[in-house]
C-alpha positions as a printed Julia matrix, in Angstrom:
228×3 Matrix{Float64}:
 -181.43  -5.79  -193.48
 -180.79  -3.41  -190.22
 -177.28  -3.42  -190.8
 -177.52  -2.81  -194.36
 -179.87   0.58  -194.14
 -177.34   1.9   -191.16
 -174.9    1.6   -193.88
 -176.78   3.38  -196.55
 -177.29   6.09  -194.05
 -174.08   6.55  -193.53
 -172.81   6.64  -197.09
 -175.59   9.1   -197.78
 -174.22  11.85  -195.01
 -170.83  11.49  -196.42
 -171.94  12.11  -200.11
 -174.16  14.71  -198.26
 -170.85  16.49  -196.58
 -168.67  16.21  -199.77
 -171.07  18.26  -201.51
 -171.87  20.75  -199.48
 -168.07  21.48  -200.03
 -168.15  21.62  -203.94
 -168.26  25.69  -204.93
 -169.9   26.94  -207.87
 -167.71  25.78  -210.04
 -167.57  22.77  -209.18
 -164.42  22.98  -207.24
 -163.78  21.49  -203.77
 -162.34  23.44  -200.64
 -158.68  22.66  -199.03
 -159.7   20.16  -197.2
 -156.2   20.22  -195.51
 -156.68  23.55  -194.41
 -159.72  23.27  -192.61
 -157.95  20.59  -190.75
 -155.12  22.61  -190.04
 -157.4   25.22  -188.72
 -158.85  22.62  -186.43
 -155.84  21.64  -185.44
 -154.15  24.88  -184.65
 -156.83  25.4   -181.8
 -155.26  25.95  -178.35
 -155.25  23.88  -176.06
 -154.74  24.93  -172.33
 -151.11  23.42  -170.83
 -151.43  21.71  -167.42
 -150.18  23.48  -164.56
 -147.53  22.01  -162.65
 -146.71  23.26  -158.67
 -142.85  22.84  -157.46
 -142.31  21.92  -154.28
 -140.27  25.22  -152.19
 -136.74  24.24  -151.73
 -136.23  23.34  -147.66
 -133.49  23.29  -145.3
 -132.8   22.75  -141.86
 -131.93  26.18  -139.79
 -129.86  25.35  -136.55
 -130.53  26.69  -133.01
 -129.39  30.08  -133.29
 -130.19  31.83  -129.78
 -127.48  32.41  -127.3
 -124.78  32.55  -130.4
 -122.86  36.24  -131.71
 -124.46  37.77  -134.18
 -121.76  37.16  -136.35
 -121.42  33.42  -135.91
 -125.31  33.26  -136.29
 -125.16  34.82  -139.31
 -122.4   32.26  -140.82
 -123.97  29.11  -139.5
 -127.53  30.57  -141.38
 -125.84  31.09  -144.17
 -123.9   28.14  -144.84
 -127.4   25.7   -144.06
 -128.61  27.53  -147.41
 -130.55  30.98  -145.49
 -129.9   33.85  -147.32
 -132.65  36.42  -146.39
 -130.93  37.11  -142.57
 -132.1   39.73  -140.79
 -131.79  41.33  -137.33
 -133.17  43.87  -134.65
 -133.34  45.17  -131.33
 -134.84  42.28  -129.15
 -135.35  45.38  -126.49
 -137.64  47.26  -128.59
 -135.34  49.67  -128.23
 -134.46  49.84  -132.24
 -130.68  49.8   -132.02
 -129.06  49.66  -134.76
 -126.43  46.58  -134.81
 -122.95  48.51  -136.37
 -120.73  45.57  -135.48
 -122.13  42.01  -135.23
 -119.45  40.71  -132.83
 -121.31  42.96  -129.89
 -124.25  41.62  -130.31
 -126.07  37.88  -129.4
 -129.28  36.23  -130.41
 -131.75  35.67  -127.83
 -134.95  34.69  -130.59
 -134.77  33.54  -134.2
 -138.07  33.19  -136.35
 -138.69  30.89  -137.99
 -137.08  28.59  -134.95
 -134.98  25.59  -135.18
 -135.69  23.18  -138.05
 -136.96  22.45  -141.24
 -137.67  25.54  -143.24
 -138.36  27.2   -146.48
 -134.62  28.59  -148.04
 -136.2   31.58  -149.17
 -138.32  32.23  -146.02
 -136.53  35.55  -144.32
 -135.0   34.66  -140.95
 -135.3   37.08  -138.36
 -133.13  37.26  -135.29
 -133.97  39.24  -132.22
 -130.35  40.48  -130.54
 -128.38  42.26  -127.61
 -125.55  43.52  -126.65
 -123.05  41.05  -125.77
 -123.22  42.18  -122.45
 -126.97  42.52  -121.8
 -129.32  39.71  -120.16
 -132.11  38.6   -123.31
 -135.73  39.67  -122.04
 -138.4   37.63  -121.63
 -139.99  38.05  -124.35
 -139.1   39.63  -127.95
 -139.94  43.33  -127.69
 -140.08  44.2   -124.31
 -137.29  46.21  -122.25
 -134.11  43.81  -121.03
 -133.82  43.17  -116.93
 -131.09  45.25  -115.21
 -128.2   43.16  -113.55
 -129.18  41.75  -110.4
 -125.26  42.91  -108.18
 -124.09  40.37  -106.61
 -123.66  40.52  -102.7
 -121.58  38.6   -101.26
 -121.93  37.95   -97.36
 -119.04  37.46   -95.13
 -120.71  36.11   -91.82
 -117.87  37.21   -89.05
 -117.01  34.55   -86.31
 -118.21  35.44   -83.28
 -115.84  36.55   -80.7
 -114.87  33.62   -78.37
 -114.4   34.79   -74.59
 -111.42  33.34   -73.43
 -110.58  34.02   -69.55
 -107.06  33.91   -68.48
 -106.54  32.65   -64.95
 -105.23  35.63   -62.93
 -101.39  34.5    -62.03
 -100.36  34.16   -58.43
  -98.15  37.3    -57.59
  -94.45  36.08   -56.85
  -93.25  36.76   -53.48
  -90.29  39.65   -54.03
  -87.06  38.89   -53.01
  -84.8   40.9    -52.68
  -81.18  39.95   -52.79
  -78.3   41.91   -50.67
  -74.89  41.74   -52.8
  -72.36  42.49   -50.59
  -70.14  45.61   -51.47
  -66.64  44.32   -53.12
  -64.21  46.02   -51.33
  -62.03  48.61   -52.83
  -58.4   47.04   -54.44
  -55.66  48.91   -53.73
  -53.69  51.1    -55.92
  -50.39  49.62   -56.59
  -47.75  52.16   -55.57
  -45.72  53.61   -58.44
  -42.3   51.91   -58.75
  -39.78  54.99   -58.26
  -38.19  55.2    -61.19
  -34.64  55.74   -61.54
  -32.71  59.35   -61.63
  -31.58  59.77   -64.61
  -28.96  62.33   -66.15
  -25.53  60.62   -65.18
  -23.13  62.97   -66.65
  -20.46  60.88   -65.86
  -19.35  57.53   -65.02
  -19.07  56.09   -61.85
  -15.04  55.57   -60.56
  -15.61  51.66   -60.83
  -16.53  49.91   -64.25
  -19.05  48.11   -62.08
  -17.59  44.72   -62.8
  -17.2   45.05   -66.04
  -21.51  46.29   -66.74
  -21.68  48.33   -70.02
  -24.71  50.31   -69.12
  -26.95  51.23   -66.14
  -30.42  50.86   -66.99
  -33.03  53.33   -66.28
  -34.78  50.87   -63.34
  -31.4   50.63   -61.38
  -29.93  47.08   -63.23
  -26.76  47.04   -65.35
  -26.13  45.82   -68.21
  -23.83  43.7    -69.82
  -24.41  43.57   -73.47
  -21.89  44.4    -75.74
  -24.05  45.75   -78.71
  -25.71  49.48   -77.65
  -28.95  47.95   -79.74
  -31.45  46.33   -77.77
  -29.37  46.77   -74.55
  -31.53  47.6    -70.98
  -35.29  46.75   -73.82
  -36.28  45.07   -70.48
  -35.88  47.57   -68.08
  -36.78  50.92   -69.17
  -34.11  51.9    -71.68
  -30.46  52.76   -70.59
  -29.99  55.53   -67.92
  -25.96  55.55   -68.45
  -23.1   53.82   -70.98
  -20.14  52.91   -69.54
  -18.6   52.23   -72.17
C-alpha cells in the first residue's frame, strides 16, 4: 500500500509540473528549449599544467666565449648571455678574447628557456675568486739561479830548475876561396903554332877541339880565341 501512495505522489507532481507549463490558451511551452537553455550553461574546462621543457647544460667555465656559446647552444640554450666577471662592465666585442670562469645556472639539468649567464675574461686574465670582484694581478715568475760556490784549488808551488847554461863554442871562420884568375882575353891574333891542331882557346886557359863554333869551350867560360 506504501509503494502504491509513493507512486501516486509521484504521478501527481508530474501532472502538477505539466500544468504549470500550459499558457492561457491552453498551449504548452518549448519544452526543447528550456532544455537547450539548460544545456547551454557553461561549464568551467579543467586546467591542465605542462611540464617546462629540460636539458642538460655542459660545464662551461674555463672554455672561449665563443666555444661556450656553441656548445650552449647546440644542448637546446638559447637565452645566452655574458658579462664582466671583474665587475669591471667590459663590454665583450669579440668572443674569441674572452673565457668563462662562472656560468649560472651551473652544470646540469635545466630549464631550455631559463637565461644562462656566463661570467668572462680576457683570454689572458686569471678568473677571480668570486663573480664580481676585481681579477688578481700576475704573480712574475722568479727564477733563482743558485751559483756554485767557488772551489779553492791550491797549486803546489814548482821546484825552480837549476839554470844551465850551455857554452857553444865559436865555429871558426871558413875561408874565402880565392878567385880563380881568369884568363886575358882579347887575342887579336893567332898564336904561330895551330896548337896541335886545337880550334879554339877557351876563356879559362884550355883548348878546344870541336869542330862546330856552337857549343864549343860551354864548359869553360866561353871561347877566348878561334883558331880556325
Amino acid at each position: 500500500m506504501r509503494q502504491r501512495a509513493i507512486t501516486a505522489a509521484c504521478l501527481l507532481a508530474v501532472a502538477g509540473l505539466a500544468l504549470a507549463g500550459c499558457d492561457g490558451d491552453g498551449g504548452t511551452d518549448d519544452i526543447s528549449g528550456a532544455a537547450a537553455s539548460v544545456s547551454a550553461t557553461p561549464t568551467a574546462a579543467p586546467t591542465t599544467t605542462q611540464a617546462a621543457l629540460t636539458g642538460q647544460l655542459p660545464n662551461l667555465t674555463g672554455m672561449p666565449l665563443l666555444a661556450a656559446r656553441t656548445m650552449a647552444d647546440d644542448a637546446g640554450f638559447t637565452r645566452i648571455a655574458a658579462h664582466d666577471a671583474t665587475g669591471a662592465d667590459r663590454t665583450q666585442v669579440s668572443d674569441g678574447d674572452w673565457k668563462v670562469c662562472f656560468q649560472q645556472p651551473g652544470q646540469g639539468p635545466a630549464a631550455l628557456s631559463a637565461p644562462v649567464d656566463l661570467a668572462v675574461v680576457k683570454i689572458a686574465e686569471i678568473c677571480p675568486p668570486a663573480d664580481g670582484t676585481p681579477a688578481p694581478s700576475p704573480t712574475p715568475t722568479v727564477t733563482r739561479t743558485t751559483a756554485p760556490s767557488p772551489t779553492a784549488t791550491h797549486k803546489a808551488t814548482p821546484k825552480p830548475r837549476p839554470t844551465t847554461v850551455t857554452h857553444k863554442p865559436t865555429p871558426k871562420p871558413k875561408p874565402k876561396p880565392k878567385p880563380k884568375p881568369k884568363p886575358t882575353v882579347g887575342y887579336t891574333e893567332p898564336p904561330v903554332n895551330d896548337h896541335d891542331g886545337a880550334t879554339a882557346l877557351c876563356n879559362d886557359g884550355t883548348l878546344s877541339y870541336s869542330q862546330h863554333h856552337r857549343g864549343t869551350c860551354s864548359h869553360h867560360h866561353g871561347v877566348a880565341v878561334w883558331y880556325k
